[in-house]
KOLROGU-167732 format. One record per atom (N, C-alpha, C): residue in one letter; x, y, z. Coordinates in steps of 0.1 Angstrom, whole numbers, plus 2048, in hexadecimal, padded with zeros to 3 digits. Each point is the difference from the previous one (the first is absolute). Layout:
AXYZ
...
end
This chain:
X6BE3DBBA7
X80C7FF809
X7FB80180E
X8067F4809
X7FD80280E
X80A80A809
X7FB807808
X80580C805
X8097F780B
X7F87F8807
X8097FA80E
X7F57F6805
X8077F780B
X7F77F4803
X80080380D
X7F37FA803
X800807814
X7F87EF805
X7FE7FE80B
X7FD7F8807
X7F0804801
X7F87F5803
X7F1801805
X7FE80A808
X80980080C
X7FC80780D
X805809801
X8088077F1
X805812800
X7F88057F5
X7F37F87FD
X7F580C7F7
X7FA80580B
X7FA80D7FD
X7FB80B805
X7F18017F6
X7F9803807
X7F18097F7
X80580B7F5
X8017FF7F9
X8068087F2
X8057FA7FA
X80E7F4804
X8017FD7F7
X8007F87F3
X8037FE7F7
X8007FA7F1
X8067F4801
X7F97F47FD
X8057F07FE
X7FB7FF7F5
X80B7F57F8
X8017F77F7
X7F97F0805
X7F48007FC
X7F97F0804
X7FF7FA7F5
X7FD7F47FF
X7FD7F97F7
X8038077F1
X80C8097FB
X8018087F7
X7F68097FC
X7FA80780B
X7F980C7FD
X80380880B
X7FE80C803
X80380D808
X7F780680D
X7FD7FB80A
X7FB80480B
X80180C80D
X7FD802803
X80280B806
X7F97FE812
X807800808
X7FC7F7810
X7F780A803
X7F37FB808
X7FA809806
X7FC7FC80D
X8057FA805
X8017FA811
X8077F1801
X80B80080A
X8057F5802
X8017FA812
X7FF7F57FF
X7FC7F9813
X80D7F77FD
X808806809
X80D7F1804
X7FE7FB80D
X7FD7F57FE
X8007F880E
X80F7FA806
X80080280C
X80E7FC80A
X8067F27FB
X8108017FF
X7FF7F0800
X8017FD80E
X8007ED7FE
X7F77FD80B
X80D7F5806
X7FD7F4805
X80A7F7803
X7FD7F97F2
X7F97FF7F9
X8027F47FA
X8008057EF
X80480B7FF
X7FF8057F2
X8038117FF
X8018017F1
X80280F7FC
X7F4809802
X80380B7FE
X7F58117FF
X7FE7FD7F2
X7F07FF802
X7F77FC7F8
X7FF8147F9
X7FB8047F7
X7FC8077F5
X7EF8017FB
X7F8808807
X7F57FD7F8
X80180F7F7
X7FC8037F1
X8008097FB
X7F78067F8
X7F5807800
X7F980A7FB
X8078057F2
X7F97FD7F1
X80A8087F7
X7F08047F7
X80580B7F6
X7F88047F7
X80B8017F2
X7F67FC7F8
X80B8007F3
X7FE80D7F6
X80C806803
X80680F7FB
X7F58037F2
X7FB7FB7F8
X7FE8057F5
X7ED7FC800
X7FB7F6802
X7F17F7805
X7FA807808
X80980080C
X7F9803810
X7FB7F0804
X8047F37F8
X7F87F6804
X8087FE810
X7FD7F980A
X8037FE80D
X8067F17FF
X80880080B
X8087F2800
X8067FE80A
X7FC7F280A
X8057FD810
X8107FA800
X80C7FD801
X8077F5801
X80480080D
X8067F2803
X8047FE810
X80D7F97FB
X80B807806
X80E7FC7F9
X80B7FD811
X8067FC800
X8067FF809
X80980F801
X808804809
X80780D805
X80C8027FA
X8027F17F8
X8138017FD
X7FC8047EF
X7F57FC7FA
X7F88007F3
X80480D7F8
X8088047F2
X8098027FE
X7F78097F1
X7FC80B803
X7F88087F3
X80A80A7F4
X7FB7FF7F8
X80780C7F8
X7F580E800
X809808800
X7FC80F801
X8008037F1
X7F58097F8
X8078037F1
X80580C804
X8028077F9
X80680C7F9
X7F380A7F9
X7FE806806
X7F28077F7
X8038127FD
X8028027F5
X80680C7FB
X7F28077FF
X80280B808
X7F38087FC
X80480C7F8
X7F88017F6
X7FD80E7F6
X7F88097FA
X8008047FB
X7FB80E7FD
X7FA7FE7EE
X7F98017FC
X7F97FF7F3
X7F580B7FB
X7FE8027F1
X7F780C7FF
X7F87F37F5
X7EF802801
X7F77F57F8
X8008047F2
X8017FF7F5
X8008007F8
X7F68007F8
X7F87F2802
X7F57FD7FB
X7FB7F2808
X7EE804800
X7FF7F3806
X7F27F97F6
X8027F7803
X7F37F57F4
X7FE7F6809
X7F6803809
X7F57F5804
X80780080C
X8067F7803
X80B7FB80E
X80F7FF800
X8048057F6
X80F8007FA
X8028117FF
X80C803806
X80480D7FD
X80E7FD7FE
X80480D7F7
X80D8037F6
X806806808
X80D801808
X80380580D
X80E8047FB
X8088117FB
X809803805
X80E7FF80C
X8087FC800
X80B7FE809
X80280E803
X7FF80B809
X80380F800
X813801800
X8057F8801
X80E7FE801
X80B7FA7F5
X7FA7F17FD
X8017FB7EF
X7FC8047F7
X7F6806801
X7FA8047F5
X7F77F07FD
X8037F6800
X7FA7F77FD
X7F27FB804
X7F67FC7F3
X7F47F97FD
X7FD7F7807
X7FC7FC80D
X7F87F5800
X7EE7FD7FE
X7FB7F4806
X7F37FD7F9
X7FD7F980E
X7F780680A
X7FF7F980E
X7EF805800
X7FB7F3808
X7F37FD800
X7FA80B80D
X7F6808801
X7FE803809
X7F480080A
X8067FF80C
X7F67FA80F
X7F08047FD
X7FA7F9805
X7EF8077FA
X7FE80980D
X80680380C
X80080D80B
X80780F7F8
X8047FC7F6
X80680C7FA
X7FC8027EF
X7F57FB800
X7FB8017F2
X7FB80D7FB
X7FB807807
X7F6809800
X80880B804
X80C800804
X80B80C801
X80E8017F7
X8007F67F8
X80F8027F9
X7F78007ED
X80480B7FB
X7FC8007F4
X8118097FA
X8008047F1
X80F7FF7FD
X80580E806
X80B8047FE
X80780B806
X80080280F
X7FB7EE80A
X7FE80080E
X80C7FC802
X80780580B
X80E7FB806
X7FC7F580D
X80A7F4801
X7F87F5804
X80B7FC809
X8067F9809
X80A7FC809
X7FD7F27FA
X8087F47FA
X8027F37FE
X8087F9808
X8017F4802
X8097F7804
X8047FA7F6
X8117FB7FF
X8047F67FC
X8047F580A
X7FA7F5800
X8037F5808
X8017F57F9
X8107FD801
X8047F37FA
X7FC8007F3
X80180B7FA
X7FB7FE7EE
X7F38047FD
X7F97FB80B
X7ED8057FE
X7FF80E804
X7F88077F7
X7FD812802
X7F87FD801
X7FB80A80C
X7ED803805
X80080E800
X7F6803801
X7FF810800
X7F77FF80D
X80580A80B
X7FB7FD80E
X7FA80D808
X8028117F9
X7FB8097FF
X7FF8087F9
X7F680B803
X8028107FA
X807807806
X8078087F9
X80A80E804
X7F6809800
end
């Protein structure tokens, strides 16, 4: 579910874009002036929320993003096998099965309470409590 749609040139460094159908997150943006003979150009700096892969676009200023919706929550580990952990909902009570980051391998074993995101359907697990 998209939260709200904002223009090129009202992202900010934090926030969360919808590109090419995956999840980004701005980490520096350059708008240049318009000029006589055209629009405010957009250059944008992103990192993608879940990878960390990096990604440049140059979009014009009127260029029209979706924001998601990213629910953050609270989970207790359950069990983990290899790169998959069994992750408690502390609230639903509900089971999920979310893969976890190799920066947090070596700290989340079961009975670890963990902070997750839900974004747009995809769960990540993104700390320790």
């Amino acid at each position: 579910m998209v939260l709200k749609i904002i223009n090129a040139h009202d992202a900010k460094p934090g926030t969360n874009l919808i590109i090419e159908g995956s999840v980004y997150t701005v980490k520096k943006i350059d708008i240049s002036k318009t000029g006589k003979h055209g629009a405010s150009k957009c250059r944008i700096e992103l990192e993608h929320i879940v990878s960390g892969q990096k990604k440049i676009v140059a979009v014009p200023g009127h260029e029209r993003f979706d924001v998601p919706m990213i629910d953050k929550r609270k989970g207790q580990v359950l069990s983990v096998n290899e790169n998959r952990a069994s992750v408690m909902d502390m609230e639903s009570f509900e089971t999920l099965d979310m893969e976890v980051p190799e920066e947090l391998k070596a700290d989340i074993g079961p009975n670890s309470n963990v902070e997750y995101w839900d974004i747009e359907g995809m769960k990540v697990i993104k700390r320790k409590i």
